[in-house]
Every structure is written in C-alpha cells, then in structure tokens.
C-alpha beads as a LAMMPS data file, in Angstrom:
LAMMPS data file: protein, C-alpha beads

301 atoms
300 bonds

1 atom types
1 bond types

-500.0 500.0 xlo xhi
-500.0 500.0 ylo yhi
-500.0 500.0 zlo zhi

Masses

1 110.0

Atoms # bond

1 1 1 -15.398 30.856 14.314
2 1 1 -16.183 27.770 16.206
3 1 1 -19.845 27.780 15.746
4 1 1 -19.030 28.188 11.706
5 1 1 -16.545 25.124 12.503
6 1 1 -19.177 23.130 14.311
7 1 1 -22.321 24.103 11.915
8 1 1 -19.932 22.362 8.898
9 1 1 -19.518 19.423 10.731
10 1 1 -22.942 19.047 12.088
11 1 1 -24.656 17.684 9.023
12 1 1 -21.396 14.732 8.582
13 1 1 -21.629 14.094 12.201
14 1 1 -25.131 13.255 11.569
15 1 1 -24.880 10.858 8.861
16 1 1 -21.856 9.299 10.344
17 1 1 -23.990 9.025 13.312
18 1 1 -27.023 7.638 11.879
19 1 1 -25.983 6.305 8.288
20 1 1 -23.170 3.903 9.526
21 1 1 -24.352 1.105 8.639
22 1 1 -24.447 2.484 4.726
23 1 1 -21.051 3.882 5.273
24 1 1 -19.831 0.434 6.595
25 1 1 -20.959 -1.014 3.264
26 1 1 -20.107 0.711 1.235
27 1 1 -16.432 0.105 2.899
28 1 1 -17.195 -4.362 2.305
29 1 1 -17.616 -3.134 -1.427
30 1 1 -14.343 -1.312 -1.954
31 1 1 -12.618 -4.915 -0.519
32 1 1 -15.160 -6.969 -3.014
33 1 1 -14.143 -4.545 -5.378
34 1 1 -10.225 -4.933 -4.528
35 1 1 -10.690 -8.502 -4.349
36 1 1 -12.097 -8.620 -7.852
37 1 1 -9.300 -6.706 -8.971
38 1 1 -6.702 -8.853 -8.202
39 1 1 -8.320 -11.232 -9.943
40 1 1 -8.873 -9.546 -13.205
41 1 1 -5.360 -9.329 -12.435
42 1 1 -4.976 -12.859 -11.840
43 1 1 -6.919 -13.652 -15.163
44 1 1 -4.647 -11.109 -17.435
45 1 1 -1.381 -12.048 -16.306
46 1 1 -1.207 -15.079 -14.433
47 1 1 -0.347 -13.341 -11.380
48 1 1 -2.036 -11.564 -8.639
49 1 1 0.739 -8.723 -8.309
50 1 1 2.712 -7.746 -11.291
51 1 1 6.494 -7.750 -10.101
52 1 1 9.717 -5.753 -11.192
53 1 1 12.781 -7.340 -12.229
54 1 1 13.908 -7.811 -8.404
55 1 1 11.302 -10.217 -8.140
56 1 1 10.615 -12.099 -11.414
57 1 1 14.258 -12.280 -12.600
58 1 1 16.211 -9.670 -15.611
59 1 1 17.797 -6.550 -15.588
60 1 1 17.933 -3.334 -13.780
61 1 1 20.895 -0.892 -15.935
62 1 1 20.914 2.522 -14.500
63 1 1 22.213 5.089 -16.579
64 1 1 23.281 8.298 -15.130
65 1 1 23.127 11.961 -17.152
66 1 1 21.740 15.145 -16.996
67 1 1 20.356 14.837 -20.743
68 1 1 16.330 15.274 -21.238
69 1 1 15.199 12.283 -22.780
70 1 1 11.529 10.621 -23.540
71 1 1 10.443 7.512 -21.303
72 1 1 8.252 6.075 -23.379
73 1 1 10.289 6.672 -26.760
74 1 1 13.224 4.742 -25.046
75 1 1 11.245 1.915 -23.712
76 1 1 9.668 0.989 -27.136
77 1 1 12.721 1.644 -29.144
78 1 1 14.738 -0.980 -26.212
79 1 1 11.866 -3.678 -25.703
80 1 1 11.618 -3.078 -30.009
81 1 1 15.306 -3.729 -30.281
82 1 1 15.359 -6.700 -27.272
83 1 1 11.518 -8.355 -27.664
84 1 1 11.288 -8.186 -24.184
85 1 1 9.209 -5.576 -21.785
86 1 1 10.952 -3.241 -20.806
87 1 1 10.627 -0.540 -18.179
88 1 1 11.560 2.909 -18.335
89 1 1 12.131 5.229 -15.195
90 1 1 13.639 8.573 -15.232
91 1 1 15.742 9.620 -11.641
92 1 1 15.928 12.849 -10.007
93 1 1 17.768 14.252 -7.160
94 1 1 16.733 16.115 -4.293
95 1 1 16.879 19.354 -5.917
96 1 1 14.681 17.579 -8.658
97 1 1 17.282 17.839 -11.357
98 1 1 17.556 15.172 -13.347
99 1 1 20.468 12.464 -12.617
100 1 1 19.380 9.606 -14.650
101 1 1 17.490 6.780 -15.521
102 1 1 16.682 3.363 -15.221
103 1 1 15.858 0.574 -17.575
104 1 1 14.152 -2.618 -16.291
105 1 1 14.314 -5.341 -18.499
106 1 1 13.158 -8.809 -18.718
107 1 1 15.766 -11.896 -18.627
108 1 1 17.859 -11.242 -21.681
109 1 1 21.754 -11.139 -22.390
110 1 1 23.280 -8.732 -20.307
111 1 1 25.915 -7.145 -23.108
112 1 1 22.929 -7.455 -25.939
113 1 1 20.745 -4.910 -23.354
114 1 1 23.592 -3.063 -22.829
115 1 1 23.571 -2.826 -26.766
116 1 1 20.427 -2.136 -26.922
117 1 1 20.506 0.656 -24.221
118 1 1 23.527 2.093 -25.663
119 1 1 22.213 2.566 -28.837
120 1 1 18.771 4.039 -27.584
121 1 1 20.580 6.579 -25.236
122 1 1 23.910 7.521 -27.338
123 1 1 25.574 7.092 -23.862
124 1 1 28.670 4.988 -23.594
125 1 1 27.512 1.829 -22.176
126 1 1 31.098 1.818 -19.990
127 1 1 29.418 4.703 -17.864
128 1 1 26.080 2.028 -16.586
129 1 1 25.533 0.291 -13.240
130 1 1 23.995 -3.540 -13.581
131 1 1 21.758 -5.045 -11.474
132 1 1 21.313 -8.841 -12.721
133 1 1 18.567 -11.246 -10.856
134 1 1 18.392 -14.330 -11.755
135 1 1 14.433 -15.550 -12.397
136 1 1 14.597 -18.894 -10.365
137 1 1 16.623 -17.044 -7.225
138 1 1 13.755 -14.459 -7.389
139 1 1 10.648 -16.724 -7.950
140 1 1 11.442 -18.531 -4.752
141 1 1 12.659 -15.326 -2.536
142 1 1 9.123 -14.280 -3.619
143 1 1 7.512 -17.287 -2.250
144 1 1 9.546 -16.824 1.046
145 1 1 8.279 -13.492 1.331
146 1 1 4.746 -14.568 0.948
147 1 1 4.608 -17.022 3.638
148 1 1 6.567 -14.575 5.567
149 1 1 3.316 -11.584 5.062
150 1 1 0.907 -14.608 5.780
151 1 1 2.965 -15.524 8.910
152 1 1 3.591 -12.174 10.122
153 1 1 -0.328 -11.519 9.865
154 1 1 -1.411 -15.095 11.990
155 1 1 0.682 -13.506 14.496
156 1 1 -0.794 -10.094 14.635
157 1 1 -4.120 -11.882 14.653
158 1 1 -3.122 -14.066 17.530
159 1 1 -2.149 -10.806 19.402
160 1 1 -5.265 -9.096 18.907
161 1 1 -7.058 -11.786 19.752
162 1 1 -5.500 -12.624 23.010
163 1 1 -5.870 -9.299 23.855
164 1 1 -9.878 -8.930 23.270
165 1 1 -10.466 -12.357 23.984
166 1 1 -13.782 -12.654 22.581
167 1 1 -14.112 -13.840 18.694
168 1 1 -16.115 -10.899 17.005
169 1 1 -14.104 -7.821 19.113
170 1 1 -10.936 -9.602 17.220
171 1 1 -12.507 -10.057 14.396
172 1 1 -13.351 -6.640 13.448
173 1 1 -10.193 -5.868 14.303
174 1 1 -8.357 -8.478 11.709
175 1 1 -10.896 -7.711 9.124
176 1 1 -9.654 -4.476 9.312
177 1 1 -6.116 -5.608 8.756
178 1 1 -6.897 -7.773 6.150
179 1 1 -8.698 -4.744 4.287
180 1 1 -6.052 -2.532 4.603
181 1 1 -3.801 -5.020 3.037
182 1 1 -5.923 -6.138 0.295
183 1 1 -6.864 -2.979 -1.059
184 1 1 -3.153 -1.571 -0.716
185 1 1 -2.448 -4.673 -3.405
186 1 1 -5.401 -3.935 -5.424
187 1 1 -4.869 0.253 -5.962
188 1 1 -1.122 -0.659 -6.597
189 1 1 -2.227 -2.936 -9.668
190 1 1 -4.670 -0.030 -10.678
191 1 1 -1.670 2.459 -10.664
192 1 1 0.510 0.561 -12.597
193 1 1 3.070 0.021 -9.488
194 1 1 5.060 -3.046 -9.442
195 1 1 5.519 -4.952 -6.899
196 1 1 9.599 -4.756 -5.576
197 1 1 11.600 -5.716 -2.588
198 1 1 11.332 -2.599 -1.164
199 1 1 7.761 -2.634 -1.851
200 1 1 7.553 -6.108 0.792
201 1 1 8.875 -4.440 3.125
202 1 1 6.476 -1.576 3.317
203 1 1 3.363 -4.235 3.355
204 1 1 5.268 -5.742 6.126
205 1 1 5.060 -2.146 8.040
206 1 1 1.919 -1.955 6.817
207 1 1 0.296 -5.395 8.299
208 1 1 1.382 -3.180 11.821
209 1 1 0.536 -0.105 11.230
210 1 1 -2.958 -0.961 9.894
211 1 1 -3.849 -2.536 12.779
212 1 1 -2.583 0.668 15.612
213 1 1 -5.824 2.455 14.986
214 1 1 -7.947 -0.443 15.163
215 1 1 -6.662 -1.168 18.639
216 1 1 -6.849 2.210 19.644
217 1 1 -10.836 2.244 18.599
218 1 1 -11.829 -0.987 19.826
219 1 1 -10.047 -0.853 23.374
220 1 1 -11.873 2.559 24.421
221 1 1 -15.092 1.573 22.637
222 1 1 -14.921 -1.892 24.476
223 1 1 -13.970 -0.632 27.839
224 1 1 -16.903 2.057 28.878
225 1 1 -14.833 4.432 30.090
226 1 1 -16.154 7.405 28.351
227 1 1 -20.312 8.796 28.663
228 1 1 -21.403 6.477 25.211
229 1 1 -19.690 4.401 22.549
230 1 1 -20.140 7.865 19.745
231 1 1 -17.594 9.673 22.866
232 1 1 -15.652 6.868 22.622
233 1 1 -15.208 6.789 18.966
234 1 1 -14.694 10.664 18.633
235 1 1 -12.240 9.798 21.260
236 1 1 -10.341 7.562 19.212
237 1 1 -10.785 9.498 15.679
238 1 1 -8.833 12.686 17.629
239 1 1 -5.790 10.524 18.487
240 1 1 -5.896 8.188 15.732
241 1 1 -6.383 10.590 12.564
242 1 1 -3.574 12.981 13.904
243 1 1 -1.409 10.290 14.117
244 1 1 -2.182 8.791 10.146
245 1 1 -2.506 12.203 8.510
246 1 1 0.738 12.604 10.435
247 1 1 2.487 9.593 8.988
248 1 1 0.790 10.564 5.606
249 1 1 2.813 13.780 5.997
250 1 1 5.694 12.753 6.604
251 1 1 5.596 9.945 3.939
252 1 1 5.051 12.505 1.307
253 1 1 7.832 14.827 2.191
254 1 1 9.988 11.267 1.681
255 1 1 8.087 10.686 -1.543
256 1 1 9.067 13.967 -3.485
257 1 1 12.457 14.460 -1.990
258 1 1 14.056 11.466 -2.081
259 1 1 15.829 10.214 -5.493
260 1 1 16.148 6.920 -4.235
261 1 1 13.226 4.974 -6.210
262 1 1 12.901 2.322 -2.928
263 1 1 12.298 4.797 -0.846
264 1 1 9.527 6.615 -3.197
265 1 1 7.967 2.908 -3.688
266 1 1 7.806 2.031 0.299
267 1 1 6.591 5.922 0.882
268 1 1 3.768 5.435 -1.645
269 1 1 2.591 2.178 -0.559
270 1 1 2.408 3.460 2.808
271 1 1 0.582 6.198 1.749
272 1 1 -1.963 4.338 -0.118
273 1 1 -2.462 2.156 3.142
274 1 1 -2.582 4.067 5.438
275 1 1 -5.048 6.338 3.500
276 1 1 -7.571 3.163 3.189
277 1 1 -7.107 2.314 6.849
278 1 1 -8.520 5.115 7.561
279 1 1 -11.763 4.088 6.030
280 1 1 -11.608 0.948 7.273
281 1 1 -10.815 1.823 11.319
282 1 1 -13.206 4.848 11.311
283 1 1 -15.875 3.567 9.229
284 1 1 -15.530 -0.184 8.988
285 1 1 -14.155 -1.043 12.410
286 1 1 -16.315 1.820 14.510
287 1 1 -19.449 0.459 12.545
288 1 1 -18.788 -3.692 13.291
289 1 1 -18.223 -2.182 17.057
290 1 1 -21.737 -0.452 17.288
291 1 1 -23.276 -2.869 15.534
292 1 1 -21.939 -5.505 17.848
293 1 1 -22.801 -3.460 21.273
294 1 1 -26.170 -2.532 19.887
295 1 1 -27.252 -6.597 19.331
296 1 1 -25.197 -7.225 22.660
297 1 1 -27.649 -4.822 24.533
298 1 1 -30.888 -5.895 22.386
299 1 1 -30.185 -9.363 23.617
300 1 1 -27.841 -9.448 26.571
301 1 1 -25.002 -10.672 27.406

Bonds

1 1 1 2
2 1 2 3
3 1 3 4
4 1 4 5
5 1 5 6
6 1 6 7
7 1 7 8
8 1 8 9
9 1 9 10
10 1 10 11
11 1 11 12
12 1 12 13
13 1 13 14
14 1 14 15
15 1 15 16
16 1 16 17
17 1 17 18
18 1 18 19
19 1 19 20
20 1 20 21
21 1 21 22
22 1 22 23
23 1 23 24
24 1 24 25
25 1 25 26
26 1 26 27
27 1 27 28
28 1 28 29
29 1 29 30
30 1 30 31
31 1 31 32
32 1 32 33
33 1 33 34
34 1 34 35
35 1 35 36
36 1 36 37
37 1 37 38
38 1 38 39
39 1 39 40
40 1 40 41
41 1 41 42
42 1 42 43
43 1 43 44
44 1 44 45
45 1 45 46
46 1 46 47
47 1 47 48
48 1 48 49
49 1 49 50
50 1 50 51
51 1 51 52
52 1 52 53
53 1 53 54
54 1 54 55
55 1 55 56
56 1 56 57
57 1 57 58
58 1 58 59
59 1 59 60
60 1 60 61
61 1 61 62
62 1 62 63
63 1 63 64
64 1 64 65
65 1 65 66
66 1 66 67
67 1 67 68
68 1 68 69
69 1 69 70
70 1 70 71
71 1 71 72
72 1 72 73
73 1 73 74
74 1 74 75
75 1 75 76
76 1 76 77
77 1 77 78
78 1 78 79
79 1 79 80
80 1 80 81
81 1 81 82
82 1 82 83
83 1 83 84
84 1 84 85
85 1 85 86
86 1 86 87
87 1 87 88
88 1 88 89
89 1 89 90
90 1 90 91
91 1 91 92
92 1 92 93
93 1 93 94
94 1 94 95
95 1 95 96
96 1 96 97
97 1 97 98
98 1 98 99
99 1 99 100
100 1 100 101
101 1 101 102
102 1 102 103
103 1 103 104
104 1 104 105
105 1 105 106
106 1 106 107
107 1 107 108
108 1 108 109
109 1 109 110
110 1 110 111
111 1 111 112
112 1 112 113
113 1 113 114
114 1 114 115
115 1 115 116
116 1 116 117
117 1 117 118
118 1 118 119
119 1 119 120
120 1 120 121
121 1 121 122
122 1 122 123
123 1 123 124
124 1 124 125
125 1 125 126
126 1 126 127
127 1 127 128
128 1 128 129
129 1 129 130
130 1 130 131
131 1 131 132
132 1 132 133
133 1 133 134
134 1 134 135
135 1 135 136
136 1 136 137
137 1 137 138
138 1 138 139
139 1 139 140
140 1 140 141
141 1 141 142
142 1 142 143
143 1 143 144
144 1 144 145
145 1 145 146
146 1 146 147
147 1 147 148
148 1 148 149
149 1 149 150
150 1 150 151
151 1 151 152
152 1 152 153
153 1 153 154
154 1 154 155
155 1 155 156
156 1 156 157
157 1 157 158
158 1 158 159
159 1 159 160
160 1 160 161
161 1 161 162
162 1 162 163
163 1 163 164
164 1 164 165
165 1 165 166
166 1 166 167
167 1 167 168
168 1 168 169
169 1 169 170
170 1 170 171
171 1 171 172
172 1 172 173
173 1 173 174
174 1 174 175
175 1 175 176
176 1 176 177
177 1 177 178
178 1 178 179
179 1 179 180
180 1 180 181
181 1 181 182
182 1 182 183
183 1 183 184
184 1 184 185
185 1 185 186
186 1 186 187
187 1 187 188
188 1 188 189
189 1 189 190
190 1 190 191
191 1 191 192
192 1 192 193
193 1 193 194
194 1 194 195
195 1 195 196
196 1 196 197
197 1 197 198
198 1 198 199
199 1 199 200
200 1 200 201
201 1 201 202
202 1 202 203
203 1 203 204
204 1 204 205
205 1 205 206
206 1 206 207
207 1 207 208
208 1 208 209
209 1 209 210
210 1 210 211
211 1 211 212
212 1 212 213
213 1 213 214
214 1 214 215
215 1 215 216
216 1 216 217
217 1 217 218
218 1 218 219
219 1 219 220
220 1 220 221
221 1 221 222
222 1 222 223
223 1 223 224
224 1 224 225
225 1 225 226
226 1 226 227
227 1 227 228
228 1 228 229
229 1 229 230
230 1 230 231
231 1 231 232
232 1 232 233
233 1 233 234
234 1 234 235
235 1 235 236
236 1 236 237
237 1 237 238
238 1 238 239
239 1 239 240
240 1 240 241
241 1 241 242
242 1 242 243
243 1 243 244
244 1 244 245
245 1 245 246
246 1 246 247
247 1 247 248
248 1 248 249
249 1 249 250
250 1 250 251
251 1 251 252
252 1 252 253
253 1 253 254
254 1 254 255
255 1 255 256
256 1 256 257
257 1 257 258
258 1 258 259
259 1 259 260
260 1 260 261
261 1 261 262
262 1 262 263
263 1 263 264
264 1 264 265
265 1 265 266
266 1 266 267
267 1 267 268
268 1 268 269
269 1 269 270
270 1 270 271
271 1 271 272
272 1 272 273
273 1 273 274
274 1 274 275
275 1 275 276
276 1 276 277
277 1 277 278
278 1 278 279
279 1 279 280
280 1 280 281
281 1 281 282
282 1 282 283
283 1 283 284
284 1 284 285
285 1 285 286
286 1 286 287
287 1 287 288
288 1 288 289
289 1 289 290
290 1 290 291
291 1 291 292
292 1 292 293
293 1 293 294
294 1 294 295
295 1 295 296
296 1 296 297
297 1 297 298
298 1 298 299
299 1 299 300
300 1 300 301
C-alpha cells in the first residue's frame, strides 16, 4: 500500500521538484490576474469591492416564514416596484428548513420598501425586522476599515521583517500575504459576494492567518536544520497543510450549518483564503526561498 502511495506521488514530487520555477509563475499570474480583476471591477462600478447595504448605506428587512418562495422573482418584482437594486437572500436553519428571508435594498423610504416587500411576499409587513444604515455613516466606517486592513498589514510586515532581518527572506514572506489577500478580494467579486462587516473582519483574520504558513516555511528553510532545503520544505508542507485543510474543515462545517448569514460570509471568505494561501506558501513562497538560496550559493554570501 505504501509503495502504490509513494509511486502516485513520485511523478508530482518530481515536477514540484524540478518545475518550480513554472509552478511559481504561474502563481504571479493568478495575482496579475486578480489584480486585473479588481479593476475590471473598478472600471464597471466605480468601486474595487462591491458592498452590501451595511457598507454603502439602505436597507436590510428580514422576513421570517416557512413559505417556499422564488429569489429572483421577488427581487425583480421589489427593485421593479422600488427602482432600486435589490438583493434577495433566502435563510435556513440548522436543520436546513427554511426560516426566512432577507431583502437588501438600496437607500429608499423605509415604509415604501416595506410596501413594496409586503406586497411581493403577501406577508404582513408588522411581522419584519429593519436594519436601516445610513449611506454617509457607512461610506466613512468603510474608509476606517480600510486604513485599519492597510495598518494591520504594515504591522505584520514589520514583524516578519524584524524577525528575518534580511529584505528578500521578508519579502517573500509579505508577498505572500499580500497574495493571499488580493486574490481573496478578487474570487469574491467573481462569485458575486459582497463585501459586509462581517466580511472585514474575516480579511482581518485572514491578513494573520495567511502569513502562519509562510513563517513556518521560511524559518526551517532558512535555518539548515534539516539534510537540504526540499527536507525542509516537505517538513513544513506536513505541518502546515494539516493545519489549513484543518481550518478548511472546520470552516465548512460552520458554512452549511449555521443560519446566521455573517457567519456563512466570514466562513467562506476564509475558505477562499486560506485555499489560495496554500498556493501561494507551498508554491510561491517555497519557490522565492530556493530560488533565493540557489543565487545565494552560486554567488556567496
């Protein structure tokens, strides 16, 4: 069984092995790519990251019954009725019966979208929960939050780099960390998931956890204490990748048992990250780190 395990392997060991500098850029396009897609994004909307209602101002009516209705039919018939966008989200419980659903709606009267609702749903509008934000409140929470991320990253760089000391061992490090974060963005535009509170707080976790592998990899690789840098790295990949798909795991159980639609949008984001981080620690990372050690031993120290 183990020589059928290790005969599987064999022929990706080898072209991780000897290919990694492909399989490194191949990893630079997908954050070209990413980069690019935020600014397609940029282009179409005026904004990098589209935003729910928590974050651009409007309404969030939840609307709570067991009755089978169609998403999309109620979200055109409401943004039809309001001529505003409008978002439609259904809301199941743990059992994954239905309990619900939620409405997000752009800054418009709050009893004329209760109206509106009303009329799409047949509910009695007495029975809804109202959310209201207001769109200047929001606008400048979400700038607070940005220099927040951009803070919160200087000072994970700093760390790293007083750690390693030297400018390229940080460096592939933060790279790293900047990947992870900028193609987390990028797929979330690309799967149609905006951009909420909760979702800021997950690329907060996610501007630390991106970086644990990296650490992990670079500190053995960098300190010789195993027979050759590929030990090293194999090393690393055994700790680190039970410890993501772990986290992956878990994240997923959250993702399809929780109702709570904050809790599925921090549990996917993570998800997404931490499945990119991945690539970029194992592929990215490891091959900046041999490619480094292999110029510092062509021309010395």
């Amino acid at each position: 069984m183990e020589e059928q395990k290790a005969g599987w392997l064999e022929p990706l060991k080898q072209i991780y092995e000897q290919k990694y500098k492909l399989l490194m850029f191949i990893t630079i396009g997908l954050l070209i790519f990413s980069l690019g897609t935020l600014a397609v994004q940029k282009l179409r909307t005026g904004e990098f990251v589209a935003k729910d209602v928590t974050l651009k101002g409007g309404l969030m009516i939840t609307v709570q019954t067991d009755r089978q209705l169609d998403t999309d039919a109620l979200g055109e018939q409401v943004s039809k009725e309001l001529g505003v966008s409008v978002n439609v989200k259904s809301l199941t419980a743990l059992a994954g019966q239905l309990v619900g659903y939620t409405f997000e709606i752009e800054k418009v009267d709050s009893k004329i979208a209760l109206a509106a609702v009303e009329k799409a749903t047949g509910i009695p509008s007495d029975t809804y929960s109202v959310e209201e934000s207001s769109s200047t409140l929001s606008e400048s929470f979400f700038k607070s939050v940005i220099k927040a991320i951009i803070i919160a990253f200087a000072f994970m760089s700093a760390t790293v780099f007083a750690y390693f000391k030297l400018p390229f061992r940080s460096f592939a490090v933060i790279l790293a960390g900047f990947s992870d974060l900028i193609e987390t963005v990028a797929f979330m535009q690309i799967f149609g998931i905006k951009l909420s509170t909760g979702g800021i707080a997950a690329l907060l976790m996610l501007i630390g956890y991106s970086v644990d592998a990296d650490i992990l990899l670079s500190a053995r690789v960098l300190k010789q204490q195993h027979a050759s840098v590929m030990d090293a790295i194999y090393s690393s990949i055994k700790t680190g990748l039970t410890m993501q798909i772990t986290a992956i795991a878990a994240l997923a159980v959250l993702y399809i048992a929780t109702p709570a639609a904050l809790l599925k949008q921090i549990s996917i984001i993570l998800i997404i990250g931490l499945s990119v981080g991945m690539l970029n620690a194992w592929i990215q990372n490891a091959g900046l780190l041999r490619w480094y050690l292999e110029w510092k031993a062509k021309h010395g120290n």
